[in-house]
C-alpha positions in Angstrom: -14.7 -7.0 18.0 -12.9 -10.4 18.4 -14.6 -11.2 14.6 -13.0 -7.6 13.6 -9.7 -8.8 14.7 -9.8 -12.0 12.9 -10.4 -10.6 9.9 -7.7 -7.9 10.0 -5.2 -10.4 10.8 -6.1 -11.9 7.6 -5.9 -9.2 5.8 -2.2 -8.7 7.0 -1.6 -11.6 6.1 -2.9 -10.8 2.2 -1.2 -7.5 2.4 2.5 -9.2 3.4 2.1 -11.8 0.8 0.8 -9.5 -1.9 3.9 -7.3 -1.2 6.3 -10.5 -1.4 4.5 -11.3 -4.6 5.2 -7.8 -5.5 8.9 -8.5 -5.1 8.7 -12.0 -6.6 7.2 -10.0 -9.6 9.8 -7.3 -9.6 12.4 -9.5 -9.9 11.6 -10.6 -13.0 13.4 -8.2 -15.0 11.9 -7.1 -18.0 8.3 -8.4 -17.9 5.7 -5.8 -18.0 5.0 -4.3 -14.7 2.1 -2.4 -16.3 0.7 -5.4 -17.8 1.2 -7.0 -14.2 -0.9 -4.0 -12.7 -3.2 -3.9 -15.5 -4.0 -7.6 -14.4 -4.5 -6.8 -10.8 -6.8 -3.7 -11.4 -9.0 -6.3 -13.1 -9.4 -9.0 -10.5 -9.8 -5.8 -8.0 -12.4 -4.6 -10.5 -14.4 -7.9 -10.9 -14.1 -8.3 -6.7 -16.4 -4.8 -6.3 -17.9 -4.4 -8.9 -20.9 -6.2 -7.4 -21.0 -3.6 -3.8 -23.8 -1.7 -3.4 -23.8 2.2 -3.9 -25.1 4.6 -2.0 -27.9 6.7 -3.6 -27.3 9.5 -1.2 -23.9 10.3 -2.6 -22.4 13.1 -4.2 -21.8 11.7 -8.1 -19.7 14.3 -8.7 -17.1 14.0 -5.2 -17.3 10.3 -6.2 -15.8 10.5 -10.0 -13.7 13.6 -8.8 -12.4 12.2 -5.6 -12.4 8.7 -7.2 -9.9 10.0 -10.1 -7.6 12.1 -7.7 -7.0 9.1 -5.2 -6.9 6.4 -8.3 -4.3 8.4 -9.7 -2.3 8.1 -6.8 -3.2 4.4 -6.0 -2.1 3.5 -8.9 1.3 5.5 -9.5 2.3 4.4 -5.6 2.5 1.2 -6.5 4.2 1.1 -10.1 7.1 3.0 -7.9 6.3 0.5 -5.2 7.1 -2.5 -7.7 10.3 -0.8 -9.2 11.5 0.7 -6.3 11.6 -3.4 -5.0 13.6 -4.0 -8.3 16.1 -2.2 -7.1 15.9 -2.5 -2.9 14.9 -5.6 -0.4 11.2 -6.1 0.0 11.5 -5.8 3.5 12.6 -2.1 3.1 10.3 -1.2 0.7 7.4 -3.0 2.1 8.0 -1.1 5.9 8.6 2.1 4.1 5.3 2.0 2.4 3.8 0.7 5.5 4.5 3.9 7.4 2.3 6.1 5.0 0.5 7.0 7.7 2.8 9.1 9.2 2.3 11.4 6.1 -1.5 11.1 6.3 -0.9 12.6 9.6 1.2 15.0 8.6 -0.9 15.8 5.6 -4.0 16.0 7.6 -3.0 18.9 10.1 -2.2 21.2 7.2 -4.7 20.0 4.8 -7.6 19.0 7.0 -6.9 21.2 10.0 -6.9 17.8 12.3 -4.7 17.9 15.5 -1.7 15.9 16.2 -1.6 14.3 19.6 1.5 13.6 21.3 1.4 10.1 21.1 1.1 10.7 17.2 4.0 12.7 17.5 5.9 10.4 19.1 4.8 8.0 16.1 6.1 10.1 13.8 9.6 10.7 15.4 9.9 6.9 15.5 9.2 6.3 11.7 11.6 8.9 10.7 14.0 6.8 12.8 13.2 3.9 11.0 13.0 5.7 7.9 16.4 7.0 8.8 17.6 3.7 9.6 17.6 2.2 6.2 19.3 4.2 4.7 21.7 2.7 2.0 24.7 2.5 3.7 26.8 1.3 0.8 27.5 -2.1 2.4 25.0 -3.9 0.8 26.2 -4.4 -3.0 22.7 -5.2 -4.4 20.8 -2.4 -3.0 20.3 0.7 -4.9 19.7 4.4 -3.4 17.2 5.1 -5.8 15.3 2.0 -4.4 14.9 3.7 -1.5 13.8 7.0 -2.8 11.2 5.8 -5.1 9.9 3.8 -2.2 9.6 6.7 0.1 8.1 8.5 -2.8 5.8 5.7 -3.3 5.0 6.0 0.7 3.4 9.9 -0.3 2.1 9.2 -2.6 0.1 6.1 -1.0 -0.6 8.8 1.9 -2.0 11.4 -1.0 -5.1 8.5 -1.4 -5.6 7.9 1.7 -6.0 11.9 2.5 -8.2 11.7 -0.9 -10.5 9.2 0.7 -10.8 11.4 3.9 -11.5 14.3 2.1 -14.1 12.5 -0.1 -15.9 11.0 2.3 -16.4 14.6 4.4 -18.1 15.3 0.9 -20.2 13.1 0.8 -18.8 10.7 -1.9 -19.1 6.8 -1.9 -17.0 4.8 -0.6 -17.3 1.7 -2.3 -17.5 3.7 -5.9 -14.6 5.9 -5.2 -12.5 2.0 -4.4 -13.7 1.1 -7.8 -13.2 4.2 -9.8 -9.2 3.0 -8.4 -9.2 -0.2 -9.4 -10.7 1.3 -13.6 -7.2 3.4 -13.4 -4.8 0.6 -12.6 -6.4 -1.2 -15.5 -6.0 1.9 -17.5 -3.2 3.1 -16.1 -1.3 -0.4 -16.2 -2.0 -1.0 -19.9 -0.6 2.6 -20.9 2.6 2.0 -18.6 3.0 -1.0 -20.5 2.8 0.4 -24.3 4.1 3.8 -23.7 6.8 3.7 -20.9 7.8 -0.1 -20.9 6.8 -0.3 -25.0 5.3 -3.5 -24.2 2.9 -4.8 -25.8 2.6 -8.4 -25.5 0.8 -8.7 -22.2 0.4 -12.9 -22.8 3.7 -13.2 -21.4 2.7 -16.7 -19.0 5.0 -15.0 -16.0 2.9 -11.4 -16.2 -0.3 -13.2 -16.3 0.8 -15.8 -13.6 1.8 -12.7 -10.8 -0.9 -10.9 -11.9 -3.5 -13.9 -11.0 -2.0 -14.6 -8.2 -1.6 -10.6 -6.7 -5.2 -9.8 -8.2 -6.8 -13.2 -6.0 -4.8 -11.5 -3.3 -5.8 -8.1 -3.4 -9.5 -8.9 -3.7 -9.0 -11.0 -0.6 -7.4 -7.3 1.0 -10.7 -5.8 0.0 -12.9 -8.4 1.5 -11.4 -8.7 4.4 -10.6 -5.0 5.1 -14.4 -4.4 4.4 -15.2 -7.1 6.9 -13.1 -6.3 9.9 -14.3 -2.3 8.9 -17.7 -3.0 9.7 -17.3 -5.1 12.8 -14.9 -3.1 14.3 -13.3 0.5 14.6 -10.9 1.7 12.0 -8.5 2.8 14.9 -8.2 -0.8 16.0 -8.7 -2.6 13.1 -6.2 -0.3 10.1 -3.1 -0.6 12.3 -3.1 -4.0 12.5 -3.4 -4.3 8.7 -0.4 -2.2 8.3 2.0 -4.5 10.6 2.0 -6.2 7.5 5.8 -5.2 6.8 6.2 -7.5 9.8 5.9 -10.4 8.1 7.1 -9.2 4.4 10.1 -8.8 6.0 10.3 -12.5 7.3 9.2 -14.0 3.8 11.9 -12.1 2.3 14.9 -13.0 4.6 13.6 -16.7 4.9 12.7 -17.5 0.8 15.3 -14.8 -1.0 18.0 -14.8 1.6 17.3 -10.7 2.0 20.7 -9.7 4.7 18.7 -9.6 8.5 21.2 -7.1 10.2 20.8 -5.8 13.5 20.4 -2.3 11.8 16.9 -3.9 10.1 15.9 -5.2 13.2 15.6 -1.7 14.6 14.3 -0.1 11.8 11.4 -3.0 12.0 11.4 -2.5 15.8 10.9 1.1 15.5 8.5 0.9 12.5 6.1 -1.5 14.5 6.5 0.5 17.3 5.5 4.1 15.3 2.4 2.0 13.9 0.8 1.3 17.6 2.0 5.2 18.6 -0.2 6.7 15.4 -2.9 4.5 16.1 -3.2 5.3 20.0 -3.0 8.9 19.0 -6.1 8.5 17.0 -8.3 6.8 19.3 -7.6 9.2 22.1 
């Protein structure tokens, strides 16, 4: 367990700097955030490509499944990335975070699994948090729409990870249905770039720099989610991953000067707090 822990604490560590790349990225204006995902989906690709597959799989739950969560991998974090053009990355990055709360939600009406009390309790403090950051007009650079399209990115990060559950129940693969994501934000990324951003010169040095850098990072996610997955127990090891907004928060207040108000601070505290209640829930 105590190699199960290391790695998810690396992977944190990956996620929070991925997400301040993310930011980094996002304010850069007009370069092409398809181009930028585009980039990622390939490192991600090249990273798993090499997995093995498991022969006893359902072909068809894997490229069904494998399409339904890809499409919402991939469209949860284009809104992730402009939703950060427009808000801190510390509020985007917690929002996001809390997905689970939605997975929870999701999977007592969808899955017909129960909700424990600690789990509710979980949820009651994300929606504080949730509540907490709330634009409150004080803050001249933050946009209300930032918010929204991060909460919206949030669901739609939750809608993937209730794709994988149901998937796996079916019998699907695990490690195709991860690559089947990473084919649509390749896709996906190039026909952001040329049909919504009408973008096609994808050699900008800035897009291909961020996307490097985020692509090395996300494959580092993979590997070191897979690790700490296979040493320890998800219930242990995925909640420590998501803390991640933790330290996003702290990059973004110590390198872009992001306001630290004592408003945040709860919204963090209470955020942290939800993530430990969901994952005691589960384990009981």
């Amino acid at each position: 367990m105590t190699t199960a822990i290391i790695y998810a604490l690396v992977c944190l560590l990956f996620t929070a700097v991925n997400d301040f790349v993310f930011k980094l990225f996002a304010s850069e204006g007009r370069s092409s955030r398809g181009g930028f995902v585009a980039i990622v989906g390939i490192f991600w690709f090249l990273a798993l490509v090499w997995l093995p597959k498991n022969p006893d799989s359902s072909l068809a739950m894997t490229l069904g499944w494998g399409a339904v969560s890809g499409f919402f991998s991939f469209t949860g974090n284009i809104l992730l990335i402009e939703a950060m053009s427009r808000q801190s990355a510390g509020l985007c990055s917690t929002i996001y975070r809390l997905n689970m709360v939605f997975v929870v939600i999701g999977a007592f009406f969808l899955l017909d699994e129960n909700i424990s009390l600690l789990q509710a309790v979980g949820i009651g403090l994300a929606l504080v948090a949730i509540l907490a950051f709330l634009p409150d007009g004080k803050d001249a650079n933050a946009s209300p729409t930032g918010f929204y399209l991060a909460l919206l990115a949030a669901i739609l990060r939750a809608g993937m990870g209730l794709s994988y559950r149901y998937a796996f129940l079916q019998g699907a693969d695990k490690n195709g249905i991860v690559l089947i994501n990473s084919l649509f934000w390749i896709v996906g990324g190039f026909l952001y770039a040329w049909v919504r951003e009408n973008d096609r010169n994808l050699k900008d040095r800035r897009v291909l720099g961020y996307g490097v850098l985020s692509g090395v990072l996300v494959a580092g996610i993979v590997f070191f989610m897979a690790g700490s997955l296979s040493s320890g127990a998800a219930s242990i090891v995925l909640p420590i991953a998501q803390m991640s907004f933790l330290i996003t928060f702290v990059l973004s207040v110590i390198f872009l000067s992001e306001p630290c108000t004592y408003r945040k601070l709860g919204a963090l505290a209470c955020g942290g707090l939800a993530v430990m209640m969901l994952a005691l829930g589960a384990a009981t």
